[in-house]
N, C-alpha and C positions, 0 to 999 in steps of 0.2 A: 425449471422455474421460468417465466414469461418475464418478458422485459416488463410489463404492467405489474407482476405480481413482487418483482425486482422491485419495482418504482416505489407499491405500497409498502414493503418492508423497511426501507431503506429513510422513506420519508413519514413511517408512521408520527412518530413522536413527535415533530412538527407539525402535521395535521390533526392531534390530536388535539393538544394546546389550543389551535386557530379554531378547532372545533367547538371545544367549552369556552371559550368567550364567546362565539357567536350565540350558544345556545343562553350564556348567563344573558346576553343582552337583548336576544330576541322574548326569551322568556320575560323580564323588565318590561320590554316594550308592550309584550300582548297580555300581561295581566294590567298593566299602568291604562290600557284605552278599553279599561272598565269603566274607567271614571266618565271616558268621551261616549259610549254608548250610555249612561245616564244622563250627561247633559243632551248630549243628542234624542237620543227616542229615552223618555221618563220612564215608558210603560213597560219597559223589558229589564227595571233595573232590578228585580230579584230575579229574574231570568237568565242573565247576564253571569251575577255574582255566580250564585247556584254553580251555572256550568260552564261556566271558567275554572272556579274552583274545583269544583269536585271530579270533574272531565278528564279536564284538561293537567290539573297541578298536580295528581298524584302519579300519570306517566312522566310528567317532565322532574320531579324526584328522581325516579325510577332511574330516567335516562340518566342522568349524573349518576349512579349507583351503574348503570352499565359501562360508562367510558371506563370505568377501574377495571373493570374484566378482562382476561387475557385472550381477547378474541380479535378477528382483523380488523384496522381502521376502515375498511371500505363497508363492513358489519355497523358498524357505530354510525358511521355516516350516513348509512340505510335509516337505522334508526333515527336518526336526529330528522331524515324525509320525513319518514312516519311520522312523528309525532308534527310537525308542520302541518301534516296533511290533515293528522284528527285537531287540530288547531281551525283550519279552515273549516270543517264539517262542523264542528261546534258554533262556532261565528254564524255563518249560516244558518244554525236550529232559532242561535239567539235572537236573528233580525226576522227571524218567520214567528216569530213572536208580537211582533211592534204591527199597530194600525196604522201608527203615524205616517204622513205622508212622506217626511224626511227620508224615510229609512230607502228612500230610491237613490238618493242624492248620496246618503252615505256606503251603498253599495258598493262605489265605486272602487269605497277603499278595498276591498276584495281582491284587485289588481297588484295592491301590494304583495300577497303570497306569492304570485309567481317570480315576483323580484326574489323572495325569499328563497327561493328552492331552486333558484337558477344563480342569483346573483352572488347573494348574500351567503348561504352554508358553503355553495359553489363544490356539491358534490360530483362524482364521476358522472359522464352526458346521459348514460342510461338511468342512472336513477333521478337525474334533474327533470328529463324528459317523462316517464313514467309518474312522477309526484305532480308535475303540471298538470300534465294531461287526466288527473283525478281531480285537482282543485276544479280545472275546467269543468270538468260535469259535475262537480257542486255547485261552483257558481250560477252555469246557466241551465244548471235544472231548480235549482231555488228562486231565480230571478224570475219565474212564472208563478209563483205563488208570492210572492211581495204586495203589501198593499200597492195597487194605483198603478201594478206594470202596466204595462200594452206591447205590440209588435213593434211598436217606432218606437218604444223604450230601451226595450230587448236589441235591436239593429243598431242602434244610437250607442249600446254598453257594449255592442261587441266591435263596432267600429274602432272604440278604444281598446277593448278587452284581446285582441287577433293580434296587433302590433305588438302590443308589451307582452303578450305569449310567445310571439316568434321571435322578433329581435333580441327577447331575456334567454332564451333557448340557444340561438346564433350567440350571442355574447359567453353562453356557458361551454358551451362547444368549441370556442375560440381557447378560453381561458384554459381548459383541460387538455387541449392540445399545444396551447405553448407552454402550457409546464412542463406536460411530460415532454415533447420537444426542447426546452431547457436541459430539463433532467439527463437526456440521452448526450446533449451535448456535452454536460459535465462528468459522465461517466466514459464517455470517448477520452476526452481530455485525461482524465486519472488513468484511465489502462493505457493510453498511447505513454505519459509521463511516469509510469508502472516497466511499463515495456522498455522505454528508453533510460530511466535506473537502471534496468537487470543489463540491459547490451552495455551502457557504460560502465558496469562494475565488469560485466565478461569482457569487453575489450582491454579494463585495466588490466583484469586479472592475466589473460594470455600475452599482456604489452609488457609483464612483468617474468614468461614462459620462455623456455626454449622451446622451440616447436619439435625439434628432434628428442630430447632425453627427457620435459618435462619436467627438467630443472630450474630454478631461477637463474635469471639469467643477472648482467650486470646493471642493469636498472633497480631490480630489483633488491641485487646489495647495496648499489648507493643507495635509496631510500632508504634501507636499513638500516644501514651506517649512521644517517642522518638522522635517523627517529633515536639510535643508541648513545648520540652525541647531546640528544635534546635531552636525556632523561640523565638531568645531576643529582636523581635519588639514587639511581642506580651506577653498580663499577661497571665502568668501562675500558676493563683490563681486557686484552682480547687478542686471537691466537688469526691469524690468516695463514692458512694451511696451503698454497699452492701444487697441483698435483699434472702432472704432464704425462703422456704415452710415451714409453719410449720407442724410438723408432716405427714410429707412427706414418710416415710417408711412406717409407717401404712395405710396411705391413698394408696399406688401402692401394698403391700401387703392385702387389701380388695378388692380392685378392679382390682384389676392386671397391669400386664406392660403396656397392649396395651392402658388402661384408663389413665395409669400414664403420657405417653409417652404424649394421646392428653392434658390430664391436665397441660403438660408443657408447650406444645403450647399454650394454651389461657391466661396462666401468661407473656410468650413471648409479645404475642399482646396486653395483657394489657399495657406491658410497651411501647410497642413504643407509642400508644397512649398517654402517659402520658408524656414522653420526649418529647425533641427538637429535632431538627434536626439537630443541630450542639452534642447534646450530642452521646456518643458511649454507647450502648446497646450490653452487651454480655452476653452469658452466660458462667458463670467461675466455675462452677464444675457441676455436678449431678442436684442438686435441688436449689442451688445459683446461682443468676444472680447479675451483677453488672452493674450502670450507673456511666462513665464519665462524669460529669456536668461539663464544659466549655463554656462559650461564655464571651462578654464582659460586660454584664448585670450580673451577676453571682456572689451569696455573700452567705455568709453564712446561711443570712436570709434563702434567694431564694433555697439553696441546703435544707433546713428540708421543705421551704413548697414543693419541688418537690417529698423528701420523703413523708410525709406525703400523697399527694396524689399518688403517689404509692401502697401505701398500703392500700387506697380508695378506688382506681379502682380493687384488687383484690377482695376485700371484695363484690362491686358490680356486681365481676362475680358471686355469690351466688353458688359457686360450691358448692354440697352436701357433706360435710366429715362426714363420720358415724361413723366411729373411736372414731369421739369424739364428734358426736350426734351433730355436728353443721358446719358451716361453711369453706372452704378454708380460710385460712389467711395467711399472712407473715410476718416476724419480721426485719426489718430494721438497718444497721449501719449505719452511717455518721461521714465522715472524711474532715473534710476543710483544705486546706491548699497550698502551695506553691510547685509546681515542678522545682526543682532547685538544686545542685549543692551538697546540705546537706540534701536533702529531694527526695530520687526517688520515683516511683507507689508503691514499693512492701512496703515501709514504710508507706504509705498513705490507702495501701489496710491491714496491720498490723494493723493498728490502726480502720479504719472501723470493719474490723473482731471482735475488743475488745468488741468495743460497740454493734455489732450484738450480741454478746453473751450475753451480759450486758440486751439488749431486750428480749430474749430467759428466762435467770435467772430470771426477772422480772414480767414474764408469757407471752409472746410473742404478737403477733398482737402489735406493740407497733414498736417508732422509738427512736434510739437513736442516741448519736451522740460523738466524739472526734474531737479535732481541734490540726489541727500545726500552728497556725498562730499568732501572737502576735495583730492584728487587729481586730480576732473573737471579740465577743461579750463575756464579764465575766460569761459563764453559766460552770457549772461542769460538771468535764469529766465523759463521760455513764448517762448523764440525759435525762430521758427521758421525751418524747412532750407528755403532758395530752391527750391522744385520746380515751379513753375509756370512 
C-alpha cells in the first residue's frame, strides 16, 4: 500500500462528510441561480428549468446514492468532478440559448466552476486539473457562439478567465500537498510515539530482568510486593523462601566463571519448575535466589513443602561439585508471614536470611524456617525440616 493510498484510507471518512456538504451546498447554490438566469436573460427561462432539472438533478440524486457505496473516497470525489463538470456543460447549452445582450456580462460567472473544482470540492491535483481543463474548453468554446462576442471580448474573458485557472489550480496543488504533508507528519509522530511505548515497556521489562537467568530480579519484587501491599481485597499472607548455593565460591573458583555462570542457570530453571505461576522467582544477589510464595491456597504448611522440594530438584540436577567430592546443593530460608502495614518484604526477607544461615550453621543442604504470623503452626524459630 502507498503512502497516498494509506492517506485515502485512513482519512476516508472525513473526507467523505466534507464531501456531501459541499455537494448538498453547491447543488443549493446551482439549482437556486435558476432564479438569476430568469431575472437575468428572460428568454432562456424554460430552457433553464428544463435542463437544470432534468440534466443536471437526476445525476446529482444519484451522486448521494453513490457516496453510500463501499467504494474509495478518491472514486466518489471523481464523481462529485464529474458531475461539476456536466454542471458547466449544461450552463453553457442554457446561455447559447439567450439573444440577449446580457448573457456576455453574465458569462463571466462561468469562472466560478473552476473555483469549484479547485477550491471548493478541493479534490486530489489530478483530478482538479483534468475537470478544469474541460470546463476551460466549455467555456471558451461556447464563448464564440454567444450573442454579441468578438475577439476583444474573447481576450478581455480570458484576461480574467487564465489567472483564476492557474492561481485556483496553484491554490489546489498547495492545499493537497499540505495535507498530505500534514498527514505524514502525524503519522511519523504516532509510529515514533508507537516505537518509543514498545522500547519503554522493553526497557521496563529487561530493568525488571536478570540478564543472566532471566529471572526477576529485586526491582521487580519490590514492585510486587508493593502492588501486593496495595491490594486489601486480597490476603497478604506470604512465604519468602530464600535459597543459596552452597559452596558456591569454590565450586566457580574450580571450575571457573563461564561454568559458574551456566551452573546458575540450571539452579534458575530448577526453580521455575518447582514454583507456580503466580509465585515471583528472582535472583537477589550473586549465588542467592528468592521465591515469593503467594496465591490464595498458600500456608505455611504449603511454603516448607515448596521449600523442600526446592532443594529436591537441585539436588536432582546431580551437578558434579569436586570441591567437596560431591554433589550441587542448597541451603534454604523460610519466612511466613503477613505483608502489611508493621510487617514490609525487607523484614520478611531479614528473617528468611536468619534461618538461611541457621541452615548453613547446621551443615547446609537442609531448610529452615522463621514465621511473623501468630497463626503459623507452634514449631521453633530456625528449625529445621529432617531431610537428610
Amino acid at each position: 500500500m502507498t503512502v497516498r493510498d494509506l492517506y485515502d484510507s485512513d482519512r476516508q471518512d472525513e473526507r467523505l462528510r466534507s464531501l456531501k456538504r459541499i455537494t448538498v451546498w453547491l447543488a443549493t447554490f446551482y439549482f437556486s441561480y435558476t432564479l438569476v438566469d430568469i431575472n437575468l436573460l428572460p428568454d432562456i427561462t424554460l430552457r433553464s428549468v428544463l435542463l437544470r432539472g432534468l440534466i443536471v438533478g437526476p445525476p446529482t440524486i444519484m451522486l448521494f446514492a453513490y457516496y453510500q457505496w463501499s467504494v474509495s473516497i478518491r472514486h466518489k470525489e471523481l464523481a462529485g468532478v464529474c458531475q461539476a463538470c456536466l454542471g458547466t456543460l449544461v450552463w453553457c447549452v442554457v446561455l447559447l440559448g439567450s439573444n440577449d445582450p446580457n448573457v456576455l456580462n453574465y458569462f463571466y460567472a462561468g469562472l466560478v466552476f473552476f473555483l469549484v473544482l479547485t477550491i471548493v470540492i478541493n479534490p486530489p491535483f489530478e483530478y482538479s486539473l483534468y475537470g478544469s481543463l474541460f470546463v476551460f474548453a466549455c467555456l471558451y468554446t461556447t464563448i464564440w457562439f454567444l450573442e454579441g462576442a468578438s475577439v476583444g471580448y474573447v481576450l478581455h474573458h480570458l484576461s480574467v478567465g487564465m489567472p483564476v485557472l492557474v492561481l485556483s489550480l496553484m491554490a489546489n496543488y498547495r492545499f493537497s500537498a499540505e495535507s498530505l504533508r500534514l498527514y505524514l507528519e502525524k503519522v511519523s509522530v504516532e509510529q515514533l510515539r508507537e516505537e518509543l511505548a514498545t522500547r519503554n515497556a522493553e526497557l521496563e521489562r529487561l530493568s525488571c530482568i536478570d540478564p543472566l537467568t532471566d529471572l526477576a530480579n529485586r526491582r521487580a519484587l519490590a514492585l510486587h510486593a508493593k502492588a501486593l501491599q496495595r491490594n486489601v481485597s486480597a490476603s497478604r499472607r506470604v512465604a519468602i523462601i530464600l535459597i543459596d548455593v552452597d559452596n558456591f565460591k569454590a565450586y566457580n573458583d574450580y571450575y571457573g566463571h563461564t561454568q559458574g555462570d551456566s551452573c546458575l542457570c540450571k539452579v534458575a530453571e530448577a526453580l521455575r519448575s518447582a514454583c507456580d505461576t503466580n509465585d515471583v522467582v528472582c535472583r537477589y544477589g550473586g549465588e542467592e535466589f528468592l521465591v515469593l510464595h503467594h496465591n490464595e491456597a498458600s500456608s505455611f504448611k504449603s511454603s516448607l513443602v515448596l521449600a523442600e522440594s526446592i532443594r529436591q530438584q537441585i539436588i536432582d540436577l546431580a551437578i558434579p561439585h569436586q570441591p567437596t567430592d560431591g554433589i550441587l546443593s542448597v541451603s534454604v530460608g523460610v519466612c511466613y508471614g503477613s505483608l502489611d502495614d508493621s510487617t514490609n518484604l525487607q523484614t520478611l526477607i531479614k528473617s528468611a536470611d536468619e534461618a538461611l544461615y541457621q541452615a548453613k550453621r547446621e551443615g547446609r543442604n537442609r531448610v529452615c524456617h522463621n514465621v511473623h504470623s501468630a497463626t503459623c503452626p507452634p514449631l521453633a524459630s530456625g528449625e529445621a525440616m529432617n531431610i537428610l
